[in-house]
DOBA-35379 format. One record per residue (C-alpha): chain; residue in three letters; z, x, y; residue number from 1. Coordinates in Angstrom, 1 decimal. Example, Ala and Ser with C-alpha at 12.3 -4.5 7.8 and 13.67 -1.06 7.14 Angstrom:
REM DOBA-35379
(rec A ALA (7.8 12.3 -4.5) 1)
(rec A SER (7.1 13.7 -1.1) 2)
//
This chain:
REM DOBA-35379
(rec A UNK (352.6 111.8 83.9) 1)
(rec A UNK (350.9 114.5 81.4) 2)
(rec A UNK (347.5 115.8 82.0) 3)
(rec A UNK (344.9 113.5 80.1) 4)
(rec A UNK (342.4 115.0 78.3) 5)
(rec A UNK (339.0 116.2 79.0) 6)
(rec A UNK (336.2 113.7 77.5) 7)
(rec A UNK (334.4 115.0 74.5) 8)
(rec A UNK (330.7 115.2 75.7) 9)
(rec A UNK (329.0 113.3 72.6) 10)
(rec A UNK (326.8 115.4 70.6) 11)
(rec A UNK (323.2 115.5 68.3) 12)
(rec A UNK (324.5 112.7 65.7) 13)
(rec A UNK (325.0 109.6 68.2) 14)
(rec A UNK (321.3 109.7 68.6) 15)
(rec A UNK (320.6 109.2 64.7) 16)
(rec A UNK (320.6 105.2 64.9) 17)
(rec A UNK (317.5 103.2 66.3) 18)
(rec A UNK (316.5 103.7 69.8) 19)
(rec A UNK (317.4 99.7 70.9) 20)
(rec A UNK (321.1 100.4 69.9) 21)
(rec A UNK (321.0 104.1 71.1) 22)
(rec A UNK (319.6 102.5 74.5) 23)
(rec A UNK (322.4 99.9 74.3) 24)
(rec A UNK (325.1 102.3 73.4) 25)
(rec A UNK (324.1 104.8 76.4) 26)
(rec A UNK (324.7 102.3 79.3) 27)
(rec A UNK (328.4 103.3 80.6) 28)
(rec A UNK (327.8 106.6 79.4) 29)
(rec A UNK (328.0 109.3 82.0) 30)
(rec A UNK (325.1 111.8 82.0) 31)
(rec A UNK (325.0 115.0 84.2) 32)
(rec A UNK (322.4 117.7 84.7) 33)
(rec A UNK (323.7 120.9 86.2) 34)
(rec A UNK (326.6 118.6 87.9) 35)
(rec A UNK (324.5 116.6 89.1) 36)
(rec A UNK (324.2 112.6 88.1) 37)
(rec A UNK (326.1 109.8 87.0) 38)
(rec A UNK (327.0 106.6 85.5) 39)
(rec A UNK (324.1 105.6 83.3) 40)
(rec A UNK (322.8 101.5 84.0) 41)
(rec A UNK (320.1 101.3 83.0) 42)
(rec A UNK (317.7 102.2 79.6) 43)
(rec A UNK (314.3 101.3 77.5) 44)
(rec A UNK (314.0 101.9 74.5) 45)
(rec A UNK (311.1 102.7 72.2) 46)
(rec A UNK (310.1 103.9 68.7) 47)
(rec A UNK (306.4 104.6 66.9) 48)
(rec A UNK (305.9 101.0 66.3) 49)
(rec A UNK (305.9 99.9 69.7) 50)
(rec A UNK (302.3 100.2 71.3) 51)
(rec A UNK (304.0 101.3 74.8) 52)
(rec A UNK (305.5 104.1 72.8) 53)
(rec A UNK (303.8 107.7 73.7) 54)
(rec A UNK (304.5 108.8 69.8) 55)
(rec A UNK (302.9 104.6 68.7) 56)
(rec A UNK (299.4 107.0 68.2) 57)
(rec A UNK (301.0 109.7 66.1) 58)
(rec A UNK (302.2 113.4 67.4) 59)
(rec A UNK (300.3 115.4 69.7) 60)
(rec A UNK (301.0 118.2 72.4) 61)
(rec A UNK (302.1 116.0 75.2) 62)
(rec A UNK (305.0 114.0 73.0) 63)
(rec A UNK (306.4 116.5 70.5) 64)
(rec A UNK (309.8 117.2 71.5) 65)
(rec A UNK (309.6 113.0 70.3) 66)
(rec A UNK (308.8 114.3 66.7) 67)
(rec A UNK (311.6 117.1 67.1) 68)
(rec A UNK (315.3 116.4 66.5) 69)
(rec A UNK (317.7 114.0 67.6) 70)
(rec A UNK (319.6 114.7 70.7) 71)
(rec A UNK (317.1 116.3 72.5) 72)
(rec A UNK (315.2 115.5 75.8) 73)
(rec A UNK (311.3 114.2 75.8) 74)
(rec A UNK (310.2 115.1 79.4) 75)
(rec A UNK (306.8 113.8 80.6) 76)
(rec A UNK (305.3 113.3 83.7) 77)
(rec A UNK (304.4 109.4 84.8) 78)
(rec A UNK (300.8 109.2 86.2) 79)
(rec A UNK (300.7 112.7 87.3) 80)
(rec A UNK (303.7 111.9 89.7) 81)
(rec A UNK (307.1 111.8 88.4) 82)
(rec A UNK (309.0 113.5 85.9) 83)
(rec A UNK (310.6 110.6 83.8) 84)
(rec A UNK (313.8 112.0 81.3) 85)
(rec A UNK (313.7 110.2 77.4) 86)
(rec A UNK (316.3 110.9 75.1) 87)
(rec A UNK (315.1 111.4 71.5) 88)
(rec A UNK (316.9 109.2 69.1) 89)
(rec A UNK (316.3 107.4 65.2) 90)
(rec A UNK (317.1 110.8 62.9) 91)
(rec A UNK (314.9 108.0 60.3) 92)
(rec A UNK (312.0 106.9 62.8) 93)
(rec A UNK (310.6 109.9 64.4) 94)
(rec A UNK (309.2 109.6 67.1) 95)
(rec A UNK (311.9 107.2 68.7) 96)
(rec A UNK (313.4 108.0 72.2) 97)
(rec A UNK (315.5 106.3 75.4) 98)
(rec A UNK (313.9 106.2 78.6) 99)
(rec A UNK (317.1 106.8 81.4) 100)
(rec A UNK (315.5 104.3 84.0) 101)
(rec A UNK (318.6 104.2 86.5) 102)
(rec A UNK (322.0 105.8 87.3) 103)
(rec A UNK (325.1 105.1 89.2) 104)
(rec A UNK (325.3 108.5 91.8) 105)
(rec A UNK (329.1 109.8 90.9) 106)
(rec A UNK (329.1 113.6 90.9) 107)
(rec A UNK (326.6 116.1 92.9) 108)
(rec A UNK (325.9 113.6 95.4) 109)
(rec A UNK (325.3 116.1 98.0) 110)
(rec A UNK (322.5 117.9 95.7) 111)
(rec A UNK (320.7 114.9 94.8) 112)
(rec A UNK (320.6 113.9 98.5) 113)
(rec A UNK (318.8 116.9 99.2) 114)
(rec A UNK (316.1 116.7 96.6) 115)
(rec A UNK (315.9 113.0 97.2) 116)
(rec A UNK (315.5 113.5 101.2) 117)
(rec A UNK (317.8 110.6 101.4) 118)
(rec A UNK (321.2 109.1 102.4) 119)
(rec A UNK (321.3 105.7 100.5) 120)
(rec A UNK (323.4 106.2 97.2) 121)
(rec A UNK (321.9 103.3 95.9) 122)
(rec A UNK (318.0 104.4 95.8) 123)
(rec A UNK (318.8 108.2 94.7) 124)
(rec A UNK (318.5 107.4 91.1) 125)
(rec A UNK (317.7 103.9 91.0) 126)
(rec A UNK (314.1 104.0 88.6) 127)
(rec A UNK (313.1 107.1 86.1) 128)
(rec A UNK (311.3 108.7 89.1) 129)
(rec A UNK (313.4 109.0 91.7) 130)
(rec A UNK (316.2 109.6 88.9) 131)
(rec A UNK (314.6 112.7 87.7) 132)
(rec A UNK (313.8 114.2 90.7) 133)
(rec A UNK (317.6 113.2 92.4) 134)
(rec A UNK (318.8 115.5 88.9) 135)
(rec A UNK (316.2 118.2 88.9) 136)
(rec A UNK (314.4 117.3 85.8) 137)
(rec A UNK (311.2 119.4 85.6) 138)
(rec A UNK (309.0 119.7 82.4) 139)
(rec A UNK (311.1 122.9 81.8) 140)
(rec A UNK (313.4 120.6 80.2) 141)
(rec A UNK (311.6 119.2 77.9) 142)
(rec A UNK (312.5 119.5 74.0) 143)
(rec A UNK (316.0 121.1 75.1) 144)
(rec A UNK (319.7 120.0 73.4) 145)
(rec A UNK (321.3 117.0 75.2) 146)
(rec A UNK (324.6 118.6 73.8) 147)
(rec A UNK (323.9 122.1 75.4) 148)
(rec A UNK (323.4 123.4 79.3) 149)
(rec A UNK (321.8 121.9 81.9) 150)
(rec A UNK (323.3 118.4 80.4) 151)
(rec A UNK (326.1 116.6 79.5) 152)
(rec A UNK (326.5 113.8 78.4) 153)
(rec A UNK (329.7 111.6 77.9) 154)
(rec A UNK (330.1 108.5 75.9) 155)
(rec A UNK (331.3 105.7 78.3) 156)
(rec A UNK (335.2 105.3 78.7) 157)
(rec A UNK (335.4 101.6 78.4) 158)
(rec A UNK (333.1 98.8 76.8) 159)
(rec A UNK (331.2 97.1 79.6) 160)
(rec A UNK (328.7 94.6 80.0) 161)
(rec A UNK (325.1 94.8 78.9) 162)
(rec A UNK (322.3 92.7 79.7) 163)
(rec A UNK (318.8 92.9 77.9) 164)
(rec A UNK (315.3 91.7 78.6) 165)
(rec A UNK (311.6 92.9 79.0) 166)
(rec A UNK (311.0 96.4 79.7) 167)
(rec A UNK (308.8 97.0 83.1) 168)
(rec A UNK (306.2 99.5 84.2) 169)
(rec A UNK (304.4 99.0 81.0) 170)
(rec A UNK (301.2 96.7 80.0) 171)
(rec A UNK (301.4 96.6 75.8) 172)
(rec A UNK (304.3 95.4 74.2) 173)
(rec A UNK (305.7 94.1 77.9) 174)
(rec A UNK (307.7 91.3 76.3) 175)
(rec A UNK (310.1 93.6 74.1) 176)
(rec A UNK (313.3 93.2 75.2) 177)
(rec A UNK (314.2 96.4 74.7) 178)
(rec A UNK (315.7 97.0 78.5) 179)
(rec A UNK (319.2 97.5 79.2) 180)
(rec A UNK (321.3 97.5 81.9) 181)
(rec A UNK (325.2 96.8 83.6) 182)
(rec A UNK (325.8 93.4 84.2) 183)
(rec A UNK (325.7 93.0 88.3) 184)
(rec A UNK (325.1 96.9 88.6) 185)
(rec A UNK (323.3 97.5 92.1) 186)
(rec A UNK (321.6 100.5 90.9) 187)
(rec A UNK (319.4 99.1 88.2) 188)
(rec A UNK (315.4 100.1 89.5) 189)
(rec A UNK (314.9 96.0 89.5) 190)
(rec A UNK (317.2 93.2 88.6) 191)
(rec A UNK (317.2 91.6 85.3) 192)
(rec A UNK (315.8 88.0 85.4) 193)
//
C-alpha cells in the first residue's frame, strides 16, 4: 500500500471568514505547539461587537496582536493566572479571534504530563488554562504566525460532529452561542447542556 501523504498544515487565509465559522471549522483540526498537543474539541468565538470580546472597547497594548493579521496567535493571561491561546481570525472584522478552550492529548503526551504534573489524559488540556500550560504557551507567543514554528496546525481529516451553545467563563454576552465542541468528546472543559 503506497505511502499517503503528509497533511498540508492550513495556512494565514482559513482564518479570513468570521470567528463563529473559523471556531466551528477548527474543531477536528489538529493543533501542535513544539510537538506537543492534539485534537482540537472545543472553541469560542468572538469579534468587536461582542461585549465579552477584549478588542469590544477598541485596540490597546494588551489585545493588539487581535488588530494584527489573520492567522496569528492573541496570547493573554486570564486573571493574572493562566495563559489562554486565541487564534486571530475575520481578515474584514478586526479584532475577531478563537479562543482554543480544550484538546484531545495525541502527540507529546509525555511533555505535557510534565508541565501539567499530571497522569490523567483527560484533564491535561481540558479548559484554555490547563491547555496552555500542558503546550507551553507563554506570552512570548503572542502576535506570532499560526502557519510558522512553534505551531502547526492541520485542518481536520474527516467532518465530525459539532455541537454549539453558550460560551462560559464570561459575564456579558453569556448567552452567545458562540461555543463549539465534538459531539460526546470527553475532553471538552464542561459538557454542553
Amino acid at each position: 500500500m503506497p505511502d499517503m501523504p503528509a497533511p498540508v498544515p492550513l495556512d494565514r487565509t482559513a482564518f479570513a471568514a468570521d470567528a463563529p465559522s473559523v471556531a466551528r471549522a477548527l474543531i477536528g483540526a489538529v493543533l501542535l505547539v513544539d510537538g506537543a498537543g492534539g485534537v482540537v474539541v472545543e472553541t469560542e468565538a468572538y469579534d468587536p461587537t461582542d461585549p465579552a470580546s477584549h478588542s469590544f472597547a477598541g485596540p490597546n497594548p494588551r489585545n493588539a496582536a487581535m488588530f494584527g493579521p489573520v492567522g496569528h496567535a492573541y496570547v493573554y493571561r486570564s486573571y493574572g493566572l493562566h495563559w489562554c491561546l486565541n487564534l486571530v481570525c475575520d481578515a474584514a472584522r478586526p479584532g475577531s479571534a478563537v479562543l482554543i478552550r480544550a484538546l484531545a492529548p495525541t502527540e507529546g503526551i509525555e511533555a505535557m504530563r510534565t508541565r501539567r504534573g499530571l497522569d490523567e489524559p483527560r484533564l491535561l488540556c481540558a479548559g484554555p488554562g490547563r491547555l496552555a500550560q500542558a503546550l507551553g504557551i507563554t506570552g512570548a507567543m503572542d502576535g506570532l504566525a499560526l502557519d510558522a514554528p512553534p505551531f502547526r496546525l492541520l485542518p481536520q481529516a474527516d467532518t465530525v460532529p459539532v455541537v454549539a451553545g453558550p460560551r462560559i467563563g464570561i459575564t456579558r454576552g453569556a448567552a452567545t452561542p458562540w461555543r463549539f465542541g465534538l459531539a460526546g468528546s470527553p475532553y471538552l472543559s464542561r459538557p454542553f447542556r
